[in-house]
C-alpha positions as CSV (number, residue, x, y, z in Angstrom):
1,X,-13.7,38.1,-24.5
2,X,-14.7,36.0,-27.0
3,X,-12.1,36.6,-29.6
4,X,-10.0,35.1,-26.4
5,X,-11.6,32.2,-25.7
6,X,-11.5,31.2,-29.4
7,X,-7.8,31.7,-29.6
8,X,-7.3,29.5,-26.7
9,X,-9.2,27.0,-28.4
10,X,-7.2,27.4,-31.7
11,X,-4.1,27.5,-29.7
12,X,-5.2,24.3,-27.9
13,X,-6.1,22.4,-31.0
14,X,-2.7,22.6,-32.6
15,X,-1.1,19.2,-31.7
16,X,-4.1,17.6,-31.7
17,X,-4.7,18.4,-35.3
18,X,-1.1,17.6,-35.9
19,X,-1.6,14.4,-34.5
20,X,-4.7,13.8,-36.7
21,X,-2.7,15.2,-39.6
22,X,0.4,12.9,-38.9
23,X,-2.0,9.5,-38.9
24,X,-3.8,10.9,-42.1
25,X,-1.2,11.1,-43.7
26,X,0.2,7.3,-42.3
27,X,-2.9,6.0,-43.2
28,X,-2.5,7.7,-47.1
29,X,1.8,6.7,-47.2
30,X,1.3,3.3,-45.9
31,X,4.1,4.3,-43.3
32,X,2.7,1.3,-41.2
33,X,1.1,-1.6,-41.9
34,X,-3.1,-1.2,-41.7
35,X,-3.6,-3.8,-38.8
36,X,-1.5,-2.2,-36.9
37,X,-2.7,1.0,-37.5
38,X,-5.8,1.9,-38.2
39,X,-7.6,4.5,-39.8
40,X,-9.3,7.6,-38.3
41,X,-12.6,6.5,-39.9
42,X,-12.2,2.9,-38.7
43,X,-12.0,4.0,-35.2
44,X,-14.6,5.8,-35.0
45,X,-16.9,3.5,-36.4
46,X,-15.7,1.1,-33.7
47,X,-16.5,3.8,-31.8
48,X,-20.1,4.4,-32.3
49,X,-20.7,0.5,-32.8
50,X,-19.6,0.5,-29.5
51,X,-21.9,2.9,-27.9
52,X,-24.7,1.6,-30.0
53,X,-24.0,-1.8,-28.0
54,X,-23.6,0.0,-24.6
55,X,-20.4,-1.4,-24.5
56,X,-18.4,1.4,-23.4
57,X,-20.8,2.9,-21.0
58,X,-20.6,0.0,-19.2
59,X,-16.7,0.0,-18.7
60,X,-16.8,3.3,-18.3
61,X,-18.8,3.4,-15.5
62,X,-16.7,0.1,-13.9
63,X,-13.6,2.5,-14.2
64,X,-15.3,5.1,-12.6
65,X,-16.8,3.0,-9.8
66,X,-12.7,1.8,-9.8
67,X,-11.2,4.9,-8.5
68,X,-14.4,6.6,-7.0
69,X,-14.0,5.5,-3.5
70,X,-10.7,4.7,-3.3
71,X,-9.9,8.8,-4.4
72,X,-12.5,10.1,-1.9
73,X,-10.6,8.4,1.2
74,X,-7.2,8.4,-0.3
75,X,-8.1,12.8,-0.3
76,X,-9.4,12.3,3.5
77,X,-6.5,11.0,4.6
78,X,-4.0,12.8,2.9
79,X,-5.8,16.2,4.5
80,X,-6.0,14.6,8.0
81,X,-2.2,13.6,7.8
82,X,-1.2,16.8,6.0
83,X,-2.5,18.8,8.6
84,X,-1.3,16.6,11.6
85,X,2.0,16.3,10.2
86,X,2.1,19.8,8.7
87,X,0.7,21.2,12.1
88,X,2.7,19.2,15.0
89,X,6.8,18.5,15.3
90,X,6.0,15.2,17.1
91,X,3.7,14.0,14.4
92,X,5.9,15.3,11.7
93,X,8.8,13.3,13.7
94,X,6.9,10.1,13.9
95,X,5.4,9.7,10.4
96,X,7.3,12.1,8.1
97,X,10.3,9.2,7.4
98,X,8.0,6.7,7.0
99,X,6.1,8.4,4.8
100,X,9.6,9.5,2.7
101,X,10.5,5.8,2.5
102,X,6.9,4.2,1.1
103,X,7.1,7.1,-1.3
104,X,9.7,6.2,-3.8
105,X,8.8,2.6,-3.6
106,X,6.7,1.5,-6.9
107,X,2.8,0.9,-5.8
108,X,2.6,-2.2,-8.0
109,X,5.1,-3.7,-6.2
110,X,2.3,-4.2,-3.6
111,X,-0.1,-5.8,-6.0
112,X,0.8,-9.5,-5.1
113,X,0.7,-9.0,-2.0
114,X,-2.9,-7.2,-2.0
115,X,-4.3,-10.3,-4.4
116,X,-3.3,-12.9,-1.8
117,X,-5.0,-11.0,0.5
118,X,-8.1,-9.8,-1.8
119,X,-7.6,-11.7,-4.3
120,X,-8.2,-10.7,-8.3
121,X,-11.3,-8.4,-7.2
122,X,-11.8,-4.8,-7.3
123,X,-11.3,-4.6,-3.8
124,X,-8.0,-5.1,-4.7
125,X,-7.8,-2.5,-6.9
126,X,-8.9,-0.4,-4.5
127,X,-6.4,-0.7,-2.3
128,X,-4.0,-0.5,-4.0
129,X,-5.0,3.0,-5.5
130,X,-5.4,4.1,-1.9
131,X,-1.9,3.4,-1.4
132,X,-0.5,5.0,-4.0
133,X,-2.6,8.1,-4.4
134,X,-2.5,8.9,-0.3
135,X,1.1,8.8,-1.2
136,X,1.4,11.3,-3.8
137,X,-1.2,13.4,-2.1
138,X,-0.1,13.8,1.2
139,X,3.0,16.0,0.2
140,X,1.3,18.5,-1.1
141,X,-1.3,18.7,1.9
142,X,2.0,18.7,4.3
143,X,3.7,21.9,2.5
144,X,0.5,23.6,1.9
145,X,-0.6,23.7,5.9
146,X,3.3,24.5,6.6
147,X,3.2,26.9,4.5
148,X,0.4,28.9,5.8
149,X,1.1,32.4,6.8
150,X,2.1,32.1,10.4
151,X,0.8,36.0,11.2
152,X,-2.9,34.3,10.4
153,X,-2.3,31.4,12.9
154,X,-1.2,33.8,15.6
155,X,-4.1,36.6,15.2
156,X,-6.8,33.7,15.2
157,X,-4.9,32.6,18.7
158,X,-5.0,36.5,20.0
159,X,-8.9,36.2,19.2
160,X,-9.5,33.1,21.1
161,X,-9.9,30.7,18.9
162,X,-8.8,27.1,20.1
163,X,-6.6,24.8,18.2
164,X,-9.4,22.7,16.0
165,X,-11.2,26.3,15.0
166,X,-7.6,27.4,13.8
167,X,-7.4,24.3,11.6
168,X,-11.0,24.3,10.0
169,X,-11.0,28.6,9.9
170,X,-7.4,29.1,9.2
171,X,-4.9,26.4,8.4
172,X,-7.1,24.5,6.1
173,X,-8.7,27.6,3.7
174,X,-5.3,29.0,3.8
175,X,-4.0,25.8,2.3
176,X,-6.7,25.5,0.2
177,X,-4.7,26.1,-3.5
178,X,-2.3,23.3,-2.4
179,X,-5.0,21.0,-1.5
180,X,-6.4,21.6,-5.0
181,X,-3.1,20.8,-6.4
182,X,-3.0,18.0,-4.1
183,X,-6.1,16.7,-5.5
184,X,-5.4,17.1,-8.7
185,X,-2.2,15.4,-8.6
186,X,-3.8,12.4,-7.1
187,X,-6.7,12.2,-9.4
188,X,-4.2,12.2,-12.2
189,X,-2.0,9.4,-10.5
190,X,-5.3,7.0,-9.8
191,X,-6.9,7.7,-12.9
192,X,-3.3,6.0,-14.6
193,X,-3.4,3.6,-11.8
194,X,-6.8,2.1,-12.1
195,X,-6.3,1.5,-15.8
196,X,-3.1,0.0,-15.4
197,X,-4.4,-2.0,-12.5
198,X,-7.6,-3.3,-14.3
199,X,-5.2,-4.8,-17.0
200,X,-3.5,-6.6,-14.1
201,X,-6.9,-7.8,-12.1
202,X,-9.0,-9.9,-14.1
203,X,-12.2,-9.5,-11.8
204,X,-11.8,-5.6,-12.0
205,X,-13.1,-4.7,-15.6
206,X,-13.2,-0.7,-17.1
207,X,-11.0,0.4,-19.5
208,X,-7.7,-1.3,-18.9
209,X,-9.6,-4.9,-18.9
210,X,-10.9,-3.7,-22.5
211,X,-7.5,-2.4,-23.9
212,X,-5.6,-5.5,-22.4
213,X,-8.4,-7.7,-24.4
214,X,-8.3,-5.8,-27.4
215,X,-4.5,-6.2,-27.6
216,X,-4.1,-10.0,-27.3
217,X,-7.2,-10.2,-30.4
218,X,-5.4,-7.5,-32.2
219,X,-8.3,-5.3,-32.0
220,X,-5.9,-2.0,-32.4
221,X,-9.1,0.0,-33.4
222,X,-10.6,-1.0,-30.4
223,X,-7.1,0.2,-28.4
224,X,-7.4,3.3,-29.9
225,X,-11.0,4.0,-29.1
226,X,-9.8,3.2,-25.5
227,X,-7.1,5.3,-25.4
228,X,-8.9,8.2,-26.9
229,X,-12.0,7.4,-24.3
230,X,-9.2,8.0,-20.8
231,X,-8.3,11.1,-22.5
232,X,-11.7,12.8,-23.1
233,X,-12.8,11.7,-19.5
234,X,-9.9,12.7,-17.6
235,X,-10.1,16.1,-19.7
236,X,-13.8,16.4,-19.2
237,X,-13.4,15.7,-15.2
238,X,-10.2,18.0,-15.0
239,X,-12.0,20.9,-17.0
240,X,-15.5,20.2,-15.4
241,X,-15.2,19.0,-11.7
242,X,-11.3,20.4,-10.9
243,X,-11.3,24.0,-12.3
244,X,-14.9,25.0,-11.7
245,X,-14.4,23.2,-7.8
246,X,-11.0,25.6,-8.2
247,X,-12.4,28.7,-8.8
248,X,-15.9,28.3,-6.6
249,X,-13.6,27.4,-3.6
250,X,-10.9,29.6,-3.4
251,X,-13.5,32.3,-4.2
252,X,-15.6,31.4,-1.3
253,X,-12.8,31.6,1.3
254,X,-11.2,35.0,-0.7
255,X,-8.4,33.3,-1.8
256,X,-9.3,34.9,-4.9
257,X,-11.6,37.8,-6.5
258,X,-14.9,36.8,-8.2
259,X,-15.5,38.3,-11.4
């Protein structure tokens, strides 16, 4: 068991040491020039200066507080239309093309629109990471309640179960691994969006505020240390919060075995 976890790891680490390897080796060649890229060593100084001064706990946490409520009700309503649309004809007649024809459109073609409205806050940003992640979401909530195993939905009506019972016993743990997926896609999708949206919203702060102001003082160590700083915390909620929530869920509603 252990031998297997390790290989995983060492398996895992591979481009990322070649990365490291590759800007080593930059660094050493001179293959670019030092301000615009800089050293391993230099970042993470910046790095733990940064840390030292609270600096990036603080955007951190305004990233966080960013996407936090706007992913919470962009999952509720995803799961209420998915199973509305997955579960009735007429709804799936009435909201499936509009749905289709928002979906390809751009969400930050909305953003001018939503800063009249809200103007360069992070209610703003807010919204328009609702959009776009409802959008993304609610696919996969649609096919995972129409997919569904039909026999399940048709014994639970044979044992008297009424319509909204069906949905919160039935439709909803049965759909439970595409709902996870759903999730996951959308948590994915806003966690890109809100830093790309906090470059865009002055009044919004987090990440992308601090990469979009390193850039124009040509901080590139400070770019880096940003860059590096989404990756760890979208690994650390994907690995933490997704797959534990994963395996604890579909485990309670037999989906799958425990170990």
């Amino acid at each position: 068991m252990k031998y297997t976890v390790i290989k995983k790891i060492a398996l895992g680490s591979i481009p990322f040491l070649s990365i490291l390897g590759i800007w080593f080796l930059s660094i050493y060649f001179q293959w670019m020039p030092k301000w615009f890229l800089p050293s391993p060593q230099k970042v993470l100084e910046t790095f733990i200066d940064l840390c030292n001064d609270g600096i990036l706990f603080r955007i951190t946490a305004d990233s966080i507080l960013n996407l936090v409520p706007p992913f919470i009700l962009a999952t509720v309503l995803s799961l209420i239309f998915g199973v509305l649309i997955g579960t009735s004809a007429t709804m799936r007649h009435i909201f499936f093309p509009f749905i289709a024809t928002l979906y390809p459109i751009p969400s930050i073609v909305w953003l001018p629109f939503i800063i009249i409205l809200f103007g360069f806050t992070k209610e703003a940003v807010w919204v328009l990471l609702l959009i776009s992640t409802s959008l993304k979401m609610v696919y996969n909530m649609i096919g995972g309640v129409r997919n569904v195993n039909h026999i399940w939905i048709m014994v639970a009506k044979n044992l008297g179960l009424n319509k909204i019972q069906i949905i919160f016993k039935v439709i909803i743990p049965g759909a439970l691994p595409d709902i996870i997926i759903a999730m996951r896609i959308g948590f994915g999708s806003i966690w890109r969006s809100a830093v790309a949206a906090e470059m865009l919203v002055s009044g919004a702060g987090g990440l992308g505020r601090f990469i979009w102001n390193a850039q124009w003082a040509f901080s590139f160590e400070k770019i880096f240390v940003g860059v590096i700083l989404i990756a760890i915390i979208g690994l650390i909620i994907e690995t933490l919060f997704f797959k534990k929530i994963e395996v604890a869920t579909l485990e309670k509603w037999g989906v799958i075995e425990g170990d």
